[in-house]
Kinemage of the C-alpha trace (Angstrom):
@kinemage 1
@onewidth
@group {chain A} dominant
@subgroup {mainchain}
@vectorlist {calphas} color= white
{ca unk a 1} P -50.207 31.887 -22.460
{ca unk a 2} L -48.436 35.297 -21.170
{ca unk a 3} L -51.685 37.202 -21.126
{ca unk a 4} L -51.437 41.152 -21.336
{ca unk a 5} L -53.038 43.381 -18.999
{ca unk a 6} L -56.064 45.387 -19.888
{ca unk a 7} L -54.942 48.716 -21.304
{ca unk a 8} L -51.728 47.744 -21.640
{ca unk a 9} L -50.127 47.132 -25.386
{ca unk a 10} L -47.162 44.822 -24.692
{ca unk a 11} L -44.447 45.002 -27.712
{ca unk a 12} L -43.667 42.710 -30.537
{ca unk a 13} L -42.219 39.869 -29.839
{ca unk a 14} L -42.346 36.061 -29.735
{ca unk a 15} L -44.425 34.363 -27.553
{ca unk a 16} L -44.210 30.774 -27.533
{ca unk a 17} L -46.212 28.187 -25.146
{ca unk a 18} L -45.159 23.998 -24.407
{ca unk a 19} L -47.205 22.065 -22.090
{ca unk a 20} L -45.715 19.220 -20.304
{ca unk a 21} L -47.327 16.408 -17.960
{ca unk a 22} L -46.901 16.784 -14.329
{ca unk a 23} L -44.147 14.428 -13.911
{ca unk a 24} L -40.341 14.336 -12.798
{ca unk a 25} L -39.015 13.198 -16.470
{ca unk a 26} L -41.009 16.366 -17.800
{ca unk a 27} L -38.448 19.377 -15.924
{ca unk a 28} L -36.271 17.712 -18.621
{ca unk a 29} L -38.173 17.859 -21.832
{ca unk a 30} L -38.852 21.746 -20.061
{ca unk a 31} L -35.017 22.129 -20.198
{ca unk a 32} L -34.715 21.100 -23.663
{ca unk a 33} L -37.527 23.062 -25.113
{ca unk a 34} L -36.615 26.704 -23.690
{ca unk a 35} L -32.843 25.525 -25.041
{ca unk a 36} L -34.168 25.249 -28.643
{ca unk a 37} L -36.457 28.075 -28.341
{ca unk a 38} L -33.924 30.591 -27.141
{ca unk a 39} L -31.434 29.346 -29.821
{ca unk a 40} L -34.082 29.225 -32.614
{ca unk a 41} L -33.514 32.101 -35.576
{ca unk a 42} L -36.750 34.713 -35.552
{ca unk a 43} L -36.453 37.657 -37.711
{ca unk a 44} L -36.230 40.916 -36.342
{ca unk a 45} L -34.704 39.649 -33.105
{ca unk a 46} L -30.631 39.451 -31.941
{ca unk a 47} L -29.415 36.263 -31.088
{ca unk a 48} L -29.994 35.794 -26.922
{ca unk a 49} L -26.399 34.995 -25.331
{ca unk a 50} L -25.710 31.874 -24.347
{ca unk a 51} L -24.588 32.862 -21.239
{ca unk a 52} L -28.268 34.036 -20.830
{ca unk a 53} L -29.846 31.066 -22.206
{ca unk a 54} L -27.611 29.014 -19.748
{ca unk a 55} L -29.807 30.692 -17.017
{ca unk a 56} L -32.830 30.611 -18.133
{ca unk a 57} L -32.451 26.832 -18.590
{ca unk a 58} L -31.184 26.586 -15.219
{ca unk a 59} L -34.042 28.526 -13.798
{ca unk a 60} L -36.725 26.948 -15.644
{ca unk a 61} L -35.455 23.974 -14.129
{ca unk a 62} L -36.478 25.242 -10.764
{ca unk a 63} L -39.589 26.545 -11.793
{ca unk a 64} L -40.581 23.471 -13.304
{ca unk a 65} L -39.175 20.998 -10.682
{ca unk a 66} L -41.499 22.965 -8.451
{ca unk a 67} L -44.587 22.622 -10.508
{ca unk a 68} L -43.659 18.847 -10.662
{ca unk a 69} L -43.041 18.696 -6.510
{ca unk a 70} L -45.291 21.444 -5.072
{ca unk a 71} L -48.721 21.837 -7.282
{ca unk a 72} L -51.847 19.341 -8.194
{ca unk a 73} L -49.630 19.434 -11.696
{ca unk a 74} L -48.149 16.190 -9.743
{ca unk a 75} L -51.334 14.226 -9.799
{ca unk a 76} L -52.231 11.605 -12.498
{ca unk a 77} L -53.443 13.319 -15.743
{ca unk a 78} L -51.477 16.917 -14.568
{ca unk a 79} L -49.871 18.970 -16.503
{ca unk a 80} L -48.001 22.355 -16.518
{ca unk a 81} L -46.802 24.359 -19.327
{ca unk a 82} L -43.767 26.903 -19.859
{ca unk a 83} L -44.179 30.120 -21.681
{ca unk a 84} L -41.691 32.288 -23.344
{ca unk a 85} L -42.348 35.853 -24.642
{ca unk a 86} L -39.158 37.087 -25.768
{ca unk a 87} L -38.353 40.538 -27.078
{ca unk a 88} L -35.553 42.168 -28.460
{ca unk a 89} L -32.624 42.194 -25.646
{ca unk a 90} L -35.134 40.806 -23.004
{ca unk a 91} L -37.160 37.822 -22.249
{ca unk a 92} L -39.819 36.690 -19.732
{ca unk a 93} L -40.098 32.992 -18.830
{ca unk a 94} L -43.237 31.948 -17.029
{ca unk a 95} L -44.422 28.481 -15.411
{ca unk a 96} L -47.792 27.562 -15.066
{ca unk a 97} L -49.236 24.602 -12.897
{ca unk a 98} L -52.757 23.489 -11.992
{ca unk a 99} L -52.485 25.313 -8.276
{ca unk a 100} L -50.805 24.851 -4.890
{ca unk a 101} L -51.411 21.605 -3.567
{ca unk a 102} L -51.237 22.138 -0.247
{ca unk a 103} L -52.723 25.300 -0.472
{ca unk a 104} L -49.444 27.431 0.072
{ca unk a 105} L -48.325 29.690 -2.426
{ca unk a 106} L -44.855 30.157 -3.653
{ca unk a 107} L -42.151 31.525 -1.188
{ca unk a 108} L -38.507 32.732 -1.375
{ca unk a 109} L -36.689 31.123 1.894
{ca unk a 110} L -34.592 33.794 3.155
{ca unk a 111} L -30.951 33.574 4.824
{ca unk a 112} L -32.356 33.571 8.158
{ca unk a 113} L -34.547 30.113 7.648
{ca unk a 114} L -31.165 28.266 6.674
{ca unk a 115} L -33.046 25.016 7.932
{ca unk a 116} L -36.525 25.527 5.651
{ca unk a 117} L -37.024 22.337 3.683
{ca unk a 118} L -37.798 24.327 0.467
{ca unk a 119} L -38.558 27.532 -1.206
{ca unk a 120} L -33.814 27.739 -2.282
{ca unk a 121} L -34.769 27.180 -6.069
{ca unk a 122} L -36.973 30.490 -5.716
{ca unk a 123} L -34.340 32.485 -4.036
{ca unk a 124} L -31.876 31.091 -6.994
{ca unk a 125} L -34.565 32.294 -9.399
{ca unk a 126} L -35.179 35.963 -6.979
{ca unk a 127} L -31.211 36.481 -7.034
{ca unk a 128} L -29.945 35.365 -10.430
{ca unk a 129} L -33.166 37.372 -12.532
{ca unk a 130} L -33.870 40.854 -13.344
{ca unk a 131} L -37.240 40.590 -11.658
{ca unk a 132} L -39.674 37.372 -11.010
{ca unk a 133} L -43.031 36.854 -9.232
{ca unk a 134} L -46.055 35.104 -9.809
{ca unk a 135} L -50.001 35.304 -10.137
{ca unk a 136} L -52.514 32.910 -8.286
{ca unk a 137} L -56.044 32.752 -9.869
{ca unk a 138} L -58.375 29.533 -9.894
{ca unk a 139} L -56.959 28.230 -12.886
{ca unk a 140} L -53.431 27.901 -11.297
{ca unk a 141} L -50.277 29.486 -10.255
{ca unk a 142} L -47.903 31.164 -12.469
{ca unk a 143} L -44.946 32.199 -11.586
{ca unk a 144} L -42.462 33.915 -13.728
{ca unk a 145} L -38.786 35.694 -13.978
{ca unk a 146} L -37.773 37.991 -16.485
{ca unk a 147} L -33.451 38.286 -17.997
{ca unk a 148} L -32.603 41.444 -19.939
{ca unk a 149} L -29.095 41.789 -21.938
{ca unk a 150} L -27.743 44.698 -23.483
{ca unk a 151} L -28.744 48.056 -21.217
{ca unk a 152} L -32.755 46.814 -21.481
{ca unk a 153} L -34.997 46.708 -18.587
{ca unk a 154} L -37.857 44.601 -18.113
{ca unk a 155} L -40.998 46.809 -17.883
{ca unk a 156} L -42.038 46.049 -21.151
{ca unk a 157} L -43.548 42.423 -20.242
{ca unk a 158} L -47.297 41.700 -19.606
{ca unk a 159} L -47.979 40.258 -16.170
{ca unk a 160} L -48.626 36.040 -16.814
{ca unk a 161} L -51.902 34.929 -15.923
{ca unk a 162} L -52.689 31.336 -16.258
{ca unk a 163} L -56.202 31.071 -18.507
């Protein structure tokens, strides 16, 4: 869940929660659920672009395929779960896995380490969003990205904390 932080009132909105088990088939099923979500009706709320629901499929993706690759999500009986809280003309998508599992939190690989063996699907996700980052507590990492449309901004989200 996209937990809000104390003393802050985060706006209406939808907030929405899928958990999926820590395996390659599941960045999929991740795919396919934000898809539907994004293009399901809610009162109160314009219709999200599909050119902006295009990217937040494709960036989920990344997320996900990391929590699948990089986390204890991987191991037998893991899971990880994808959050949406979506607002008027802005949205925040968040992934949440069971914790680093080599003990390394998430990186962006800059231009300079052109030969780094990972850490490209977080630059995709640091260049194509209106802001990301991500929380490490003992239940897990989160790590998020938020897409605005429309002249909005993104300081209305709640950081994402995973419970």
């Amino acid at each position: 869940m996209i937990a809000a932080v104390p003393g802050v009132v985060a706006p209406a909105g939808v907030t929405s929660m899928q958990e999926f088990p820590g395996e390659p088939e599941s960045v999929h099923e991740a795919r396919d659920w934000l898809y539907g979500e994004l293009n399901a009706e809610h009162a109160g709320l314009a219709a999200v672009p599909e050119s902006v629901v295009h990217l937040a499929v494709l960036l989920v993706s990344e997320l996900a395929a990391n929590a699948v690759q990089h986390s204890d999500s991987f191991r037998t009986g893991g899971m990880f779960d994808v959050q949406l809280e979506r607002l008027e003309r802005q949205l925040r998508v968040a992934v949440a896995d069971e914790g680093p599992a080599d003990g390394f939190l998430p990186h962006v690989v800059h231009a300079d380490e052109g030969d780094a063996e990972s850490g490209r699907g977080l630059r995709v996700v640091a260049e194509m969003s209106a802001a990301h980052g991500y929380h490490y507590g003992s239940g897990g990492t989160t790590v998020y990205f938020d897409l605005a449309w429309g002249g909005y901004d993104c300081d209305d989200f709640s950081v994402p904390r995973r419970l």
